[in-house]
C-alpha positions as CSV (number, residue, x, y, z in Angstrom):
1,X,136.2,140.7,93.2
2,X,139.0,142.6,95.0
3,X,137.5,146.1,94.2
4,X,135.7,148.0,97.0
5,X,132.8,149.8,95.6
6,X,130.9,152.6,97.5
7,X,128.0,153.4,95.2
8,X,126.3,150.2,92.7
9,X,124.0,150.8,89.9
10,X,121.5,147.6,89.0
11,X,119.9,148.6,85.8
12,X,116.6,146.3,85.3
13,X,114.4,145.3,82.5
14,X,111.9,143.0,84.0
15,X,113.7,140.1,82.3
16,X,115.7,137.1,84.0
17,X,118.8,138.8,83.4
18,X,117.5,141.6,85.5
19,X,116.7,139.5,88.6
20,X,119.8,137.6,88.3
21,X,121.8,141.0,88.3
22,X,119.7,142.2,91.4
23,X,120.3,139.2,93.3
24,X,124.8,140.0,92.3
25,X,124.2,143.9,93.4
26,X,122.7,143.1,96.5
27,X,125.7,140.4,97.5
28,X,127.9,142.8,96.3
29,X,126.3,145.7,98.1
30,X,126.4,143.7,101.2
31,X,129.8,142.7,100.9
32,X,131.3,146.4,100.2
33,X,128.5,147.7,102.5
34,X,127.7,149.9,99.7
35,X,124.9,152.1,98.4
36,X,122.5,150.2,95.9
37,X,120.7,152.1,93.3
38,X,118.5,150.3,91.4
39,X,117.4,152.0,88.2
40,X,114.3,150.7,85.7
41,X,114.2,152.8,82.3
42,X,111.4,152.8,80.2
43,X,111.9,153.3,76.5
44,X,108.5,155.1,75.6
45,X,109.4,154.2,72.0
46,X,108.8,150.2,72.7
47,X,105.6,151.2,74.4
48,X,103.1,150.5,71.8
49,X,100.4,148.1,71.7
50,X,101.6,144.5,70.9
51,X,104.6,145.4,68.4
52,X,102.0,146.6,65.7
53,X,102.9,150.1,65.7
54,X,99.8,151.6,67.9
55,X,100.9,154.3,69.9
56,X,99.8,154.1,73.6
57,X,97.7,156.6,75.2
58,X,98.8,158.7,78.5
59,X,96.1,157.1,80.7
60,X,98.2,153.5,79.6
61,X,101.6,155.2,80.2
62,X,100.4,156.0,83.5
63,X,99.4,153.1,84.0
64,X,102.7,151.4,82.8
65,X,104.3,153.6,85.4
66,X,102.5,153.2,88.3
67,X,102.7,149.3,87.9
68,X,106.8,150.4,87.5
69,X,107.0,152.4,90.2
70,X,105.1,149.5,92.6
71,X,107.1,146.8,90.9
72,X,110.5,148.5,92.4
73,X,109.5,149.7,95.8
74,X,108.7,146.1,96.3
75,X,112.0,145.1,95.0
76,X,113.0,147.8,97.5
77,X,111.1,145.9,100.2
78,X,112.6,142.6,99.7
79,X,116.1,143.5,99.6
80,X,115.4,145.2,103.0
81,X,113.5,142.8,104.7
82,X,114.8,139.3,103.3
83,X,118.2,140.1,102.2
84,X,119.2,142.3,104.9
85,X,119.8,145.7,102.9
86,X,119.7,148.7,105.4
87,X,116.5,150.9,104.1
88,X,119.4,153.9,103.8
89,X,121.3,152.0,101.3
90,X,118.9,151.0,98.7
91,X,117.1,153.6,96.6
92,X,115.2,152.6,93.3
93,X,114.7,154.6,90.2
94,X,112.2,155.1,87.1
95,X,113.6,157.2,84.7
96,X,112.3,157.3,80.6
97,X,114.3,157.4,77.4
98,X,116.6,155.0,75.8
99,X,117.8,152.5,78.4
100,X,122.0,152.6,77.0
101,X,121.9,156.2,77.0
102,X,120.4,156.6,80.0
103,X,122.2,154.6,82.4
104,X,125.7,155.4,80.5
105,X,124.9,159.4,79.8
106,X,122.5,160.3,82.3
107,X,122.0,158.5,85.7
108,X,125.8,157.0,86.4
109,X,127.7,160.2,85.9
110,X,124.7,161.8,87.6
111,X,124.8,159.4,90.9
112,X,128.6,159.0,90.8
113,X,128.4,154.8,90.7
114,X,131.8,153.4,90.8
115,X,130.3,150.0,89.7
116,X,127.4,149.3,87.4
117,X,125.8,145.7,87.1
118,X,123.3,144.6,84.3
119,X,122.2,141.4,83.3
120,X,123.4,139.6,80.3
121,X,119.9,140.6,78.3
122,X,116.8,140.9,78.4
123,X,116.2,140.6,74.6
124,X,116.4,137.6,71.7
125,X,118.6,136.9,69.0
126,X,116.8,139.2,66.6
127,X,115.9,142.1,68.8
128,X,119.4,142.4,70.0
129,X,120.4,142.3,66.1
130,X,118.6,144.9,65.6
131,X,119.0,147.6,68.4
132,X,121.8,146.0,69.9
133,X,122.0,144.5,74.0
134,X,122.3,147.3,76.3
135,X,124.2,145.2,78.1
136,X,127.0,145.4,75.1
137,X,126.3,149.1,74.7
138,X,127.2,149.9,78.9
139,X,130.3,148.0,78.8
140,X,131.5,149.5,76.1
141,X,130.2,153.1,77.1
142,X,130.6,152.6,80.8
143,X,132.7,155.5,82.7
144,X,133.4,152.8,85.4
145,X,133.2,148.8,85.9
146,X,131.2,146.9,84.7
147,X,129.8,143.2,86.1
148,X,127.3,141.3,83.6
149,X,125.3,139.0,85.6
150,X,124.8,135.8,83.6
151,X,121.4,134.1,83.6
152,X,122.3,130.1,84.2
153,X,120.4,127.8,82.0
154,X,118.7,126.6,84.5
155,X,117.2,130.0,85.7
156,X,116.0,130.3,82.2
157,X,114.1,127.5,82.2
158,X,111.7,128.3,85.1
C-alpha cells in the first residue's frame, strides 16, 4: 500500500471477517500513524428473536446495546494496550440503521475517512443473496478507498 491515510474506518459485524479487518486497520493505522475509527452498526430490523419474525422488546435492545457498547470499548482496550494504538487515535462507534447505508451515507462523509476497511462478510451464501454483502455495497458506494480484509481458510476454521 503506497497511500498515506490520516483517518481509517473499520466497520464490524461480530463476524471473522470483522476481526480479520480490525487486525488490517490497526497495522495500517500504525503504519500511517493514523486515526482509527471503529464503527459497529446494528440493523434493528435483523433484531428479532431467532429469525421467526418476533419483534424484540426495548429492555432486549438495551440489552443488545450495552453488550455492543462493552464489546467495543474492549476492542478499544486491546488495540491500546497489546497492539500499541495511542488511546487518542482509536475511537469506537455504535450507530443503528442499515449497516451499507450507514457507513457509506452517514458516518464516512460525516468523519471525513480517507480509507475504509471491512471484512470480506459476515453473512452466507443465501443471506448475501438476498440483502446483498455490505462489503459489495461499500466498495461500490464508497466516496474513498476501499481495503476488503479476507478471512484465510484457516481463520475460518477455528
Amino acid at each position: 500500500m503506497s497511500c498515506e491515510y490520516e483517518k481509517i474506518l473499520v466497520a464490524l459485524d461480530g463476524s471473522k471477517g470483522g476481526e480479520v479487518a480490525l487486525k488490517e486497520a490497526i497495522e495500517v493505522a500504525k503504519r500511517n500513524d493514523a486515526h482509527l475509527d471503529v464503527l459497529r452498526v446494528m440493523d434493528l430490523n435483523s433484531l428479532e428473536y431467532g429469525g421467526a419474525g418476533i419483534a424484540l422488546d426495548g429492555e432486549q435492545i438495551y440489552e443488545i446495546e450495552h453488550d455492543s457498547e462493552e464489546y467495543l470499548l474492549e476492542l478499544r482496550r486491546k488495540a491500546i494496550q497489546e497492539a500499541g494504538l495511542k488511546p487518542e487515535q482509536i475511537r469506537v462507534h455504535l450507530r443503528f440503521g442499515n449497516p451499507k447505508l450507514v457507513i457509506v451515507e452517514d458516518f464516512q462523509p460525516e468523519y471525513e475517512n480517507d480509507l475504509i476497511i471491512v471484512g470480506s462478510t459476515g453473512k452466507n451464501f443465501l443471506q448475501r443473496l438476498v440483502v446483498g454483502s455490505v462489503a459489495a455495497y461499500v466498495i461500490r458506494s464508497a466516496r474513498c478507498d476501499v481495503l476488503v480484509a479476507r478471512t484465510k481458510e484457516e481463520d475460518v476454521k477455528e
